[in-house]
mmCIF file of the N, C-alpha and C atoms, coordinates in Angstrom:
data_MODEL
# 
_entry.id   MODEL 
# 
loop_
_atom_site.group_PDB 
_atom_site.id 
_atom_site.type_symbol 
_atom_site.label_atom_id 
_atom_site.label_alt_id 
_atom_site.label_comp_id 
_atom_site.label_asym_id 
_atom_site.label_entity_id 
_atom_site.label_seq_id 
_atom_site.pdbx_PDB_ins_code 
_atom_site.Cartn_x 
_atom_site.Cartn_y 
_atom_site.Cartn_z 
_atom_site.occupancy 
_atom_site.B_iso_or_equiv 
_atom_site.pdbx_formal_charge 
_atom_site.auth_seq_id 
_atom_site.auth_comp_id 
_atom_site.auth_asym_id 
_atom_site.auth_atom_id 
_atom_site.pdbx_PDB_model_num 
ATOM 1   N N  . UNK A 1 1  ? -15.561 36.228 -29.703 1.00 0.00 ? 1  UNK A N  1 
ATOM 2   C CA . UNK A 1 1  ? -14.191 36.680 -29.677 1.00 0.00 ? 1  UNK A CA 1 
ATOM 3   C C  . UNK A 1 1  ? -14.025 37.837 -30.658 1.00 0.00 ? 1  UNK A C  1 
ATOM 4   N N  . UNK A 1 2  ? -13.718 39.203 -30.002 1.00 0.00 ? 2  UNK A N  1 
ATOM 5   C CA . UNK A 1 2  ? -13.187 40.062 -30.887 1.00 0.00 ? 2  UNK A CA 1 
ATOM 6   C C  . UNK A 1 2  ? -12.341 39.999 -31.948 1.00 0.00 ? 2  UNK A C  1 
ATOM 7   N N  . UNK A 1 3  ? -11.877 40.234 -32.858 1.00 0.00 ? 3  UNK A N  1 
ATOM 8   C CA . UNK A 1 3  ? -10.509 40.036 -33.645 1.00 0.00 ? 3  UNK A CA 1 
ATOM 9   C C  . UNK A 1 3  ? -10.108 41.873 -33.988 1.00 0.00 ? 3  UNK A C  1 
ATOM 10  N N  . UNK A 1 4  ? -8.781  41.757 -33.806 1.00 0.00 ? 4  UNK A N  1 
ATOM 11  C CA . UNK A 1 4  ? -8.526  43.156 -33.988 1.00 0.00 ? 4  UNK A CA 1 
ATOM 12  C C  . UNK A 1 4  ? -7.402  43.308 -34.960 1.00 0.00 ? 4  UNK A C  1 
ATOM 13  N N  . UNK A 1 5  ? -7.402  44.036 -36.043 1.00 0.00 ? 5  UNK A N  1 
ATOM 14  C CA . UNK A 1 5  ? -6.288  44.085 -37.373 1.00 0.00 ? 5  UNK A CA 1 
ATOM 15  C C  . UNK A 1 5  ? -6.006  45.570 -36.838 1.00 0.00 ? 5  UNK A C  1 
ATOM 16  N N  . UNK A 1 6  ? -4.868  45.726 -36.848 1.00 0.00 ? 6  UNK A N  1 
ATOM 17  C CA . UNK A 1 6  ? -4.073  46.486 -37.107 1.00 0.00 ? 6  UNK A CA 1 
ATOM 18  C C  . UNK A 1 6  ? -3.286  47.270 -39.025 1.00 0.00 ? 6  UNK A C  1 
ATOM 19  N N  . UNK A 1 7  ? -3.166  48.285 -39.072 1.00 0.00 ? 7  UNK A N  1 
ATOM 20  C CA . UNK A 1 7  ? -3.170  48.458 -40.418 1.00 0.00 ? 7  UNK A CA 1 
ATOM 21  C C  . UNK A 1 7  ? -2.102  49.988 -40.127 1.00 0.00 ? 7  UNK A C  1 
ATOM 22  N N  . UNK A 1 8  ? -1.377  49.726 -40.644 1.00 0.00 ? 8  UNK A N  1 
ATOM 23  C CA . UNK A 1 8  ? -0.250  50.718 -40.948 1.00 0.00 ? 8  UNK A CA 1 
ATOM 24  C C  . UNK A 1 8  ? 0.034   51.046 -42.777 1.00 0.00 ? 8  UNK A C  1 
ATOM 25  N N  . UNK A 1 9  ? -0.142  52.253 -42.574 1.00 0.00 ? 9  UNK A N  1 
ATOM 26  C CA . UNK A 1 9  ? -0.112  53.084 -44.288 1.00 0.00 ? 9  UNK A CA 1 
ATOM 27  C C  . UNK A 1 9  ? 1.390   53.280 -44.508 1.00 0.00 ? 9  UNK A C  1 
ATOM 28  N N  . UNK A 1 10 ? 2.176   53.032 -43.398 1.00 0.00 ? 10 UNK A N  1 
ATOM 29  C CA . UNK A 1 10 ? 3.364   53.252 -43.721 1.00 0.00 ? 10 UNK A CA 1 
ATOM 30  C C  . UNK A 1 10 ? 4.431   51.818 -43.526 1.00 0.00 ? 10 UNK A C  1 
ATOM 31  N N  . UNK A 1 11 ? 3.914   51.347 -43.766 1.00 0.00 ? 11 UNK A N  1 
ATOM 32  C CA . UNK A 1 11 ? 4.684   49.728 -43.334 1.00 0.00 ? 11 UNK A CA 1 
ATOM 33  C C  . UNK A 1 11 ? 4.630   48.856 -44.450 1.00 0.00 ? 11 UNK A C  1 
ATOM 34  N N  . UNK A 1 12 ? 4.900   49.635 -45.628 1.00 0.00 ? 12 UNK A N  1 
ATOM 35  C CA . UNK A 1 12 ? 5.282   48.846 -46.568 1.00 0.00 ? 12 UNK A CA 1 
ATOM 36  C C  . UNK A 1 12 ? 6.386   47.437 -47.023 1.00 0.00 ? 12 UNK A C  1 
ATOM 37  N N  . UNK A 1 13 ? 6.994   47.789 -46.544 1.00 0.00 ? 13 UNK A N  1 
ATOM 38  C CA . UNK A 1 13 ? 8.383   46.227 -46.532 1.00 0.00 ? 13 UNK A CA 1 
ATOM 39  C C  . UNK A 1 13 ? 7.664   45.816 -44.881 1.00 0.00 ? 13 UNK A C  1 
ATOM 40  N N  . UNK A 1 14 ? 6.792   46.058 -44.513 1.00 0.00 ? 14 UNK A N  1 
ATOM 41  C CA . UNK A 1 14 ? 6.450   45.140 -43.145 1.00 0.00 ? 14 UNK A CA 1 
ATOM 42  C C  . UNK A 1 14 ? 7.681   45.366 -41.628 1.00 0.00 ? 14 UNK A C  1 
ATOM 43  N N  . UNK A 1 15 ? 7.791   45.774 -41.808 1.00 0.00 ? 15 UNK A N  1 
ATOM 44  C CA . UNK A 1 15 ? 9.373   46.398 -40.732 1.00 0.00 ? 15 UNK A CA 1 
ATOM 45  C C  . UNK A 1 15 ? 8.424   46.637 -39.385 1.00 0.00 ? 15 UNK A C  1 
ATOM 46  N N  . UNK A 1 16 ? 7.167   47.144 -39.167 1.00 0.00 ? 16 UNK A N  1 
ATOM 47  C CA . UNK A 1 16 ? 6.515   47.635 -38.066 1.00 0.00 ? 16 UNK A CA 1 
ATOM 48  C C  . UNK A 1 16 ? 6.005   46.399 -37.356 1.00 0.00 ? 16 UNK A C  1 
ATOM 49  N N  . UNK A 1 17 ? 5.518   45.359 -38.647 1.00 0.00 ? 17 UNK A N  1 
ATOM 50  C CA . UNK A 1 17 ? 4.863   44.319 -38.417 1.00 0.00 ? 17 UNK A CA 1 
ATOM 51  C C  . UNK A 1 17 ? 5.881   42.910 -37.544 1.00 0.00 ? 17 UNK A C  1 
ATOM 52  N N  . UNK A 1 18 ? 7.209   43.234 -38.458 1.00 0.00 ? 18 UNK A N  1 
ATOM 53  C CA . UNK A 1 18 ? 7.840   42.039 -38.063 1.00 0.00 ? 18 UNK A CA 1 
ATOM 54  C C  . UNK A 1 18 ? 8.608   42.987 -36.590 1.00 0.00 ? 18 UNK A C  1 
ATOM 55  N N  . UNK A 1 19 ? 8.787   44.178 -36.217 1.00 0.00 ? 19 UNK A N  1 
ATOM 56  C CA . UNK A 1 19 ? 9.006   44.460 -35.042 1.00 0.00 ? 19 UNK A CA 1 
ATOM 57  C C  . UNK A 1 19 ? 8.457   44.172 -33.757 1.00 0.00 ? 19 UNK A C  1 
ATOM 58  N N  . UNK A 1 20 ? 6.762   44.117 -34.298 1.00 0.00 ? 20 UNK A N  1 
ATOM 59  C CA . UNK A 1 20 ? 5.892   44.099 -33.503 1.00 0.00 ? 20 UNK A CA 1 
ATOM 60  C C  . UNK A 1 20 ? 5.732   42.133 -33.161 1.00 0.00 ? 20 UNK A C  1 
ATOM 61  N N  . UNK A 1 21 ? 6.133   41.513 -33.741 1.00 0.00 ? 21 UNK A N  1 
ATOM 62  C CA . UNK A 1 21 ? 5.873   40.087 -33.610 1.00 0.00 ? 21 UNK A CA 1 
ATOM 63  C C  . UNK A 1 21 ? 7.654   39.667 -32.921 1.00 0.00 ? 21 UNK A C  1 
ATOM 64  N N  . UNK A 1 22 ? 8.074   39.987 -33.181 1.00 0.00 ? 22 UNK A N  1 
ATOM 65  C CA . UNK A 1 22 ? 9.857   40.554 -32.521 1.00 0.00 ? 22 UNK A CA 1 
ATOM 66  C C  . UNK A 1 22 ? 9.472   40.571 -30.925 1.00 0.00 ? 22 UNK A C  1 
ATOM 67  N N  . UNK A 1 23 ? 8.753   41.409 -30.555 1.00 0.00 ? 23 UNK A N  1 
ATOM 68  C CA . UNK A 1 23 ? 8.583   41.221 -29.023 1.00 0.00 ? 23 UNK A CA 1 
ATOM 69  C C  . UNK A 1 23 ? 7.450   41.201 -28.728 1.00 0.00 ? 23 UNK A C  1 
ATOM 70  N N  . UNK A 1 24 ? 6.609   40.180 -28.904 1.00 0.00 ? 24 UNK A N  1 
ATOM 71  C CA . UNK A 1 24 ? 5.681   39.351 -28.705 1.00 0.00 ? 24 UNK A CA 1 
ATOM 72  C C  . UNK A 1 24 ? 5.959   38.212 -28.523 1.00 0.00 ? 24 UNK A C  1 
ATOM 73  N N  . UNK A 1 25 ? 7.137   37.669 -29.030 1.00 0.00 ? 25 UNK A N  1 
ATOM 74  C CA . UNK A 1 25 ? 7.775   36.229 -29.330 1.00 0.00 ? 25 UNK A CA 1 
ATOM 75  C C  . UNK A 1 25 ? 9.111   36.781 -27.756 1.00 0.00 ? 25 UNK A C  1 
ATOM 76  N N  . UNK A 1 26 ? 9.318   37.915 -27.611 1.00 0.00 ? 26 UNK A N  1 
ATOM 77  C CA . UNK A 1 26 ? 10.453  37.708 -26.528 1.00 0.00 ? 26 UNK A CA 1 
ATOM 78  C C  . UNK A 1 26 ? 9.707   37.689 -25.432 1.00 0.00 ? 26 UNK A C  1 
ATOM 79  N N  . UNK A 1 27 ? 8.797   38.331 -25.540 1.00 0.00 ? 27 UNK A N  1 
ATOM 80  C CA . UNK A 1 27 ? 7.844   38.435 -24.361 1.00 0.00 ? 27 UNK A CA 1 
ATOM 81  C C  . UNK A 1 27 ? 7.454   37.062 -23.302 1.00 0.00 ? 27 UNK A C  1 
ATOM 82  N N  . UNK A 1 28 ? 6.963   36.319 -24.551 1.00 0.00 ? 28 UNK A N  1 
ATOM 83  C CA . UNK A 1 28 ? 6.314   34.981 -24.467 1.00 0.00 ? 28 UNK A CA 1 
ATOM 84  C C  . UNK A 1 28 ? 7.196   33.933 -24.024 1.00 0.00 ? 28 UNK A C  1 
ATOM 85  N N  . UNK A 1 29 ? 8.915   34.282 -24.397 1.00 0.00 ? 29 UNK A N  1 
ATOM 86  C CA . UNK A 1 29 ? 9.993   33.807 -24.054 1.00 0.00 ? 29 UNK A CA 1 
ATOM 87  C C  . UNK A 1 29 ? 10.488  33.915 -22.612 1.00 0.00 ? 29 UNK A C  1 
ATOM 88  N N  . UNK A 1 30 ? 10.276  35.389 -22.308 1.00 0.00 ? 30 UNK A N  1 
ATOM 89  C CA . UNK A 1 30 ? 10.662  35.661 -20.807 1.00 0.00 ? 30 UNK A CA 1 
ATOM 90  C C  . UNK A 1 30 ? 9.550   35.306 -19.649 1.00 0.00 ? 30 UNK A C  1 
ATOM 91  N N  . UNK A 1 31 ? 8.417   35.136 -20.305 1.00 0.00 ? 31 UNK A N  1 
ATOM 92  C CA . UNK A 1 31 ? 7.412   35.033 -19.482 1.00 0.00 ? 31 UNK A CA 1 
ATOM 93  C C  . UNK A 1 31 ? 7.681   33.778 -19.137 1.00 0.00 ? 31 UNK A C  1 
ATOM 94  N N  . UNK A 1 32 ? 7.876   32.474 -20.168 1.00 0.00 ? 32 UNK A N  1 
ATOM 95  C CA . UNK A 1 32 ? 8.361   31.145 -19.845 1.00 0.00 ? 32 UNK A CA 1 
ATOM 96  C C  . UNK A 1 32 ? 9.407   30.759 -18.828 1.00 0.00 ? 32 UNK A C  1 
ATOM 97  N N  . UNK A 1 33 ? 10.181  31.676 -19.080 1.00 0.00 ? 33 UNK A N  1 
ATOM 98  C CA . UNK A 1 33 ? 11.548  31.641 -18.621 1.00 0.00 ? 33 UNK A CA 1 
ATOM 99  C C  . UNK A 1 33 ? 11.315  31.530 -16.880 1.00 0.00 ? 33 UNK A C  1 
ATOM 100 N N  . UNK A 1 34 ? 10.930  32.879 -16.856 1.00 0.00 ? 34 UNK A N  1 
ATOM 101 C CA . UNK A 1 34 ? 10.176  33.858 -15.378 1.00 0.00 ? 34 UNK A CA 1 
ATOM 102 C C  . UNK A 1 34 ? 9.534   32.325 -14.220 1.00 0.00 ? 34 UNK A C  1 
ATOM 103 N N  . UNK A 1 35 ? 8.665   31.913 -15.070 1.00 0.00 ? 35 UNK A N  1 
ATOM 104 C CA . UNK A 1 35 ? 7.765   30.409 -14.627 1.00 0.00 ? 35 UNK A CA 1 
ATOM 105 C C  . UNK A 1 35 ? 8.486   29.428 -14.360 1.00 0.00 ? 35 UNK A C  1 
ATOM 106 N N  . UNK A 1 36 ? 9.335   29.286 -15.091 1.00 0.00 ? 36 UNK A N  1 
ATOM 107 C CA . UNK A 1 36 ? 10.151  28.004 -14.978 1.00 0.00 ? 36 UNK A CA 1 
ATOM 108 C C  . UNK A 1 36 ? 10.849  28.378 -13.777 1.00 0.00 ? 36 UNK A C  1 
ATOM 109 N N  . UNK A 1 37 ? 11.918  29.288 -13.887 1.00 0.00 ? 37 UNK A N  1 
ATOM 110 C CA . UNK A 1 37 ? 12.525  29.376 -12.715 1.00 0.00 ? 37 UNK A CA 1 
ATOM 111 C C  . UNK A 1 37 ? 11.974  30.046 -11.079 1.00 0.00 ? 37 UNK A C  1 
ATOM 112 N N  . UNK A 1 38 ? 10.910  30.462 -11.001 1.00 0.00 ? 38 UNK A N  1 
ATOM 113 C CA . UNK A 1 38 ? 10.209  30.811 -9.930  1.00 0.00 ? 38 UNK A CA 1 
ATOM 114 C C  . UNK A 1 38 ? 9.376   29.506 -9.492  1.00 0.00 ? 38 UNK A C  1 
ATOM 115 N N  . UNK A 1 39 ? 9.252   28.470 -10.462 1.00 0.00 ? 39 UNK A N  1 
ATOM 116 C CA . UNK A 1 39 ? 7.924   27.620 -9.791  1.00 0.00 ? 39 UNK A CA 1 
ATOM 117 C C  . UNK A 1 39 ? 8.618   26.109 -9.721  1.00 0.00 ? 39 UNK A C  1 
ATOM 118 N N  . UNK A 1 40 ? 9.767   26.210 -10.580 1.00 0.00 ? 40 UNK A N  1 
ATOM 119 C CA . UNK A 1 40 ? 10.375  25.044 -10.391 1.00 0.00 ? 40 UNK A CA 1 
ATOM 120 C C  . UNK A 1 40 ? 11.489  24.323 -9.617  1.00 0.00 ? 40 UNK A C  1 
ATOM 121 N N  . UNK A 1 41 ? 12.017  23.648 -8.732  1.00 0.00 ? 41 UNK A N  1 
ATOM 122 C CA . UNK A 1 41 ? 12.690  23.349 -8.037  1.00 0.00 ? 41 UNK A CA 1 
ATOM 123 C C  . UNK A 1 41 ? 13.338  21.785 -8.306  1.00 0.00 ? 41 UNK A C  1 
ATOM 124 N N  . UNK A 1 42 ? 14.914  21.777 -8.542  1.00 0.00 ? 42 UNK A N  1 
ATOM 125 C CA . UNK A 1 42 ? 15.603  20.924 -8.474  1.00 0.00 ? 42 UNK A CA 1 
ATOM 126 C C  . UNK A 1 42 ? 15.161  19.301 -7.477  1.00 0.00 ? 42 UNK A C  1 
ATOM 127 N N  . UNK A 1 43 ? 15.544  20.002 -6.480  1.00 0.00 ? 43 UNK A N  1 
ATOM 128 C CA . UNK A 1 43 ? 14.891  18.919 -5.307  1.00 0.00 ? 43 UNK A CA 1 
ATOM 129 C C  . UNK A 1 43 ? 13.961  18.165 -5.375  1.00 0.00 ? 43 UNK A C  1 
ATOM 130 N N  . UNK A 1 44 ? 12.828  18.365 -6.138  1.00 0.00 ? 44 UNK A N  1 
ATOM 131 C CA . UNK A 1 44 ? 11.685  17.901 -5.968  1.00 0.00 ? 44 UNK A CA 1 
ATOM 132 C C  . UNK A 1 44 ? 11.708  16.768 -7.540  1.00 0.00 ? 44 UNK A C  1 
ATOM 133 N N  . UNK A 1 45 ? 11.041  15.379 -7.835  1.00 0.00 ? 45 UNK A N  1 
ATOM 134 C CA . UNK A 1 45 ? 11.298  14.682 -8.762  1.00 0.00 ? 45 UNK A CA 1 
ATOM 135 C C  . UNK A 1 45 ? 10.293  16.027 -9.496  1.00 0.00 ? 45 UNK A C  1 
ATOM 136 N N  . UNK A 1 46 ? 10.000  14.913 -11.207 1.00 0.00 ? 46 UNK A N  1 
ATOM 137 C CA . UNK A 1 46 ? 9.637   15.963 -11.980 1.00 0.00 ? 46 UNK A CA 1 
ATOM 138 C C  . UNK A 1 46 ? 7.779   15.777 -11.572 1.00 0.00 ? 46 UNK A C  1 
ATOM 139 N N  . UNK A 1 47 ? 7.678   14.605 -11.196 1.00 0.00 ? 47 UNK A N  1 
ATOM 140 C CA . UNK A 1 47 ? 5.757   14.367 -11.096 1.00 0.00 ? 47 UNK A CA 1 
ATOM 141 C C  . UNK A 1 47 ? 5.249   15.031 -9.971  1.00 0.00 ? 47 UNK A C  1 
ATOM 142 N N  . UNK A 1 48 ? 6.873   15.724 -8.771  1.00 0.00 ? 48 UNK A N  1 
ATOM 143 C CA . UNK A 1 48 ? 6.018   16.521 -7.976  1.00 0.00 ? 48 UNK A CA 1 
ATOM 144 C C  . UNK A 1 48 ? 6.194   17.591 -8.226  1.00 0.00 ? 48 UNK A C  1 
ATOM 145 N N  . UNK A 1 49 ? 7.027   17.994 -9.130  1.00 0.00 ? 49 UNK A N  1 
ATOM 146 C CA . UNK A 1 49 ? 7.218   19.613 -9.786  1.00 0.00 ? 49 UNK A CA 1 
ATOM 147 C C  . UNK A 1 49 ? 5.588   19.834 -11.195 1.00 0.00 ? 49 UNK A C  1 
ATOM 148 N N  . UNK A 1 50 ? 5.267   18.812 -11.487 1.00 0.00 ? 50 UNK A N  1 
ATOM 149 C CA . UNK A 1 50 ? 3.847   18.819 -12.314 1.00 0.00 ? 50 UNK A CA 1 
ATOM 150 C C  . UNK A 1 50 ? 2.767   19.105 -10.877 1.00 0.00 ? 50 UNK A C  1 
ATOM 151 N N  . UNK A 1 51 ? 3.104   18.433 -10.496 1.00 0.00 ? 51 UNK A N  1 
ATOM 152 C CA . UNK A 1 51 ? 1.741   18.635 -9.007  1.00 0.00 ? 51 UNK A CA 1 
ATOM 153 C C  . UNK A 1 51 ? 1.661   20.259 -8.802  1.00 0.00 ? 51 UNK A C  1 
ATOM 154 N N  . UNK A 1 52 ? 2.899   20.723 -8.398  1.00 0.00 ? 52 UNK A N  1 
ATOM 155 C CA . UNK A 1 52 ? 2.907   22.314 -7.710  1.00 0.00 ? 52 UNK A CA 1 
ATOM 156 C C  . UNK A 1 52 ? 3.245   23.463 -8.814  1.00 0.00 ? 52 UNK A C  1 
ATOM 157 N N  . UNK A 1 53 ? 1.865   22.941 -9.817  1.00 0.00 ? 53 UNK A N  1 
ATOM 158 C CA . UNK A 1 53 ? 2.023   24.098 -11.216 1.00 0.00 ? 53 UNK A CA 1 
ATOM 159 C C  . UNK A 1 53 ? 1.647   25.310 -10.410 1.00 0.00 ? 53 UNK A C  1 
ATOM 160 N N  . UNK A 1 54 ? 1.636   26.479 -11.215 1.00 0.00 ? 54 UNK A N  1 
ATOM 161 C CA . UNK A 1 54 ? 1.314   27.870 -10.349 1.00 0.00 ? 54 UNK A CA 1 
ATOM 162 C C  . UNK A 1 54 ? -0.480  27.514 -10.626 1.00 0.00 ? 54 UNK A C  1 
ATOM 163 N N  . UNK A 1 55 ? -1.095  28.081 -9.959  1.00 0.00 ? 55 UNK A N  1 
ATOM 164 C CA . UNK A 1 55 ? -2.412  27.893 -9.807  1.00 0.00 ? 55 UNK A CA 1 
ATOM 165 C C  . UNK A 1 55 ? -3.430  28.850 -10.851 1.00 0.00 ? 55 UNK A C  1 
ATOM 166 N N  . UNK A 1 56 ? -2.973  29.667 -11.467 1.00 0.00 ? 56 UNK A N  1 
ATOM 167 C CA . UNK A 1 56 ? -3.028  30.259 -12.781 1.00 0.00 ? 56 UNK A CA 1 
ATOM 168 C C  . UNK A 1 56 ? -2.959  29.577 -14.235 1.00 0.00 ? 56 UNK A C  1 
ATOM 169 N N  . UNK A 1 57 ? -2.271  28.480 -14.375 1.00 0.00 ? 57 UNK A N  1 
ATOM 170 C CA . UNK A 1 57 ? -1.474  27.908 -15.406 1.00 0.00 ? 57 UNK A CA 1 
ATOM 171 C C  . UNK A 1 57 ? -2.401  25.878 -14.878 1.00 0.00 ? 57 UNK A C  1 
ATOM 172 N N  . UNK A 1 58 ? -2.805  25.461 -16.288 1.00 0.00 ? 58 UNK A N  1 
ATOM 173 C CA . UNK A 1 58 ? -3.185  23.710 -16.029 1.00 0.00 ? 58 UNK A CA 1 
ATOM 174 C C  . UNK A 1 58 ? -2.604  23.243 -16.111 1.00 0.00 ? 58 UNK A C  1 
ATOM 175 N N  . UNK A 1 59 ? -2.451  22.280 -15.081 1.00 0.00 ? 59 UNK A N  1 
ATOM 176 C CA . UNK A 1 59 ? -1.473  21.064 -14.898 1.00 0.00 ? 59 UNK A CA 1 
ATOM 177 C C  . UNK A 1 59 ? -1.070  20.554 -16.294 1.00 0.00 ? 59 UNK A C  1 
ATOM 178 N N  . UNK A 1 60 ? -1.490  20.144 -17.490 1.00 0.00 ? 60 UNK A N  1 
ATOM 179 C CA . UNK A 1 60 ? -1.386  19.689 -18.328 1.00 0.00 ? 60 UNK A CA 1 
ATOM 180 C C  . UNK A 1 60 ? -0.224  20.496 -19.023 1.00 0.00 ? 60 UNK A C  1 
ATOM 181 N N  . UNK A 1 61 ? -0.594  22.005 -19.560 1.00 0.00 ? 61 UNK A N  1 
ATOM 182 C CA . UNK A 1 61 ? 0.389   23.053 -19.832 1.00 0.00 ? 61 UNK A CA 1 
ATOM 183 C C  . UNK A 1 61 ? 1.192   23.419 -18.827 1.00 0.00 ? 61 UNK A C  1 
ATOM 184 N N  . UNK A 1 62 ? 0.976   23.026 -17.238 1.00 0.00 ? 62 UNK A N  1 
ATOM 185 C CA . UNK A 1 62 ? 2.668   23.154 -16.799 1.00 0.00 ? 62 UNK A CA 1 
ATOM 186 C C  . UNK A 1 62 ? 3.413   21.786 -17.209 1.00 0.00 ? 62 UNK A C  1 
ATOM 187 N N  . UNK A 1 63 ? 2.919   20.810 -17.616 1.00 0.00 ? 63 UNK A N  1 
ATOM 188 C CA . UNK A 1 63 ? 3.379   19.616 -17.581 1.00 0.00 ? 63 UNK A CA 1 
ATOM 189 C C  . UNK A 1 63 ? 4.151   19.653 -18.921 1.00 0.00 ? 63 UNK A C  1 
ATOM 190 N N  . UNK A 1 64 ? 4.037   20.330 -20.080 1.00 0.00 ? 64 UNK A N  1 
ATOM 191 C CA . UNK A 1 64 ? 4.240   20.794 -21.375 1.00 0.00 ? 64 UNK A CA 1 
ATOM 192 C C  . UNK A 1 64 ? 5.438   21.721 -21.325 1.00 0.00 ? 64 UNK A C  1 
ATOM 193 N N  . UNK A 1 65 ? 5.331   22.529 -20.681 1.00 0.00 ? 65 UNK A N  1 
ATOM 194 C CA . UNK A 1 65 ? 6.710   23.568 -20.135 1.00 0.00 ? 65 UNK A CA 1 
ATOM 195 C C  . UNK A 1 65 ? 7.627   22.806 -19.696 1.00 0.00 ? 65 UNK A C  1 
ATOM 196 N N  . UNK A 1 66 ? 7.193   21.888 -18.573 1.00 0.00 ? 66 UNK A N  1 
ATOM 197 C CA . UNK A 1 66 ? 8.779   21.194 -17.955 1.00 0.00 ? 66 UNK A CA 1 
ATOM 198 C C  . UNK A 1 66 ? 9.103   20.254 -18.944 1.00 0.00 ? 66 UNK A C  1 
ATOM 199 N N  . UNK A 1 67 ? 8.399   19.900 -19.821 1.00 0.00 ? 67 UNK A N  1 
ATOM 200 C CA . UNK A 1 67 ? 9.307   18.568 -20.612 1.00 0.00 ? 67 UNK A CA 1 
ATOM 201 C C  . UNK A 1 67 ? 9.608   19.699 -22.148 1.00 0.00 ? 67 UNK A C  1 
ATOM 202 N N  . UNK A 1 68 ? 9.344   20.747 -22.405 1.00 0.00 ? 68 UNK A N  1 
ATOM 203 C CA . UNK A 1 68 ? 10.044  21.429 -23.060 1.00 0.00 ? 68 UNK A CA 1 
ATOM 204 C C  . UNK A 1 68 ? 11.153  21.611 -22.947 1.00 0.00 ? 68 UNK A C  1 
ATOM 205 N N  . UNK A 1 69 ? 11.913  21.949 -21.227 1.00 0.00 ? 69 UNK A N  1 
ATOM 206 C CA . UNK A 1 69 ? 12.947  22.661 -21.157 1.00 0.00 ? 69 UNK A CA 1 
ATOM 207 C C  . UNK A 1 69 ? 13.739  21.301 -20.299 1.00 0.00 ? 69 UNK A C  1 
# 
């Protein structure tokens, strides 16, 4: 696994840093969001809304999302 640091000469009070984690965190928010409401359906109980996770995403971590929200 690569690791990659980033380093700014001008980001003293951290303002670039906490911008940059600012929408990384909304990102990660809308992306949730996006999933939930495209893959999930009312109608269906919740053990068959775990069954029809998106096929990208493990049953286990879609199973983690719906009892989040």
């Amino acid at each position: 696994m690569i690791k990659r640091v980033f380093h700014y000469k001008d980001d003293a009070g951290k303002k670039i840093k906490c911008k940059i984690m600012q929408r990384i965190g909304k990102n990660w928010k809308d992306i949730r969001h996006n999933l939930y409401h495209k893959c999930y359906k009312e109608t269906r109980t919740f053990e068959e809304n775990i069954k029809h996770h998106p096929s990208r995403i493990e049953e286990n971590i879609w199973k983690w999302l719906l009892e989040y929200r």
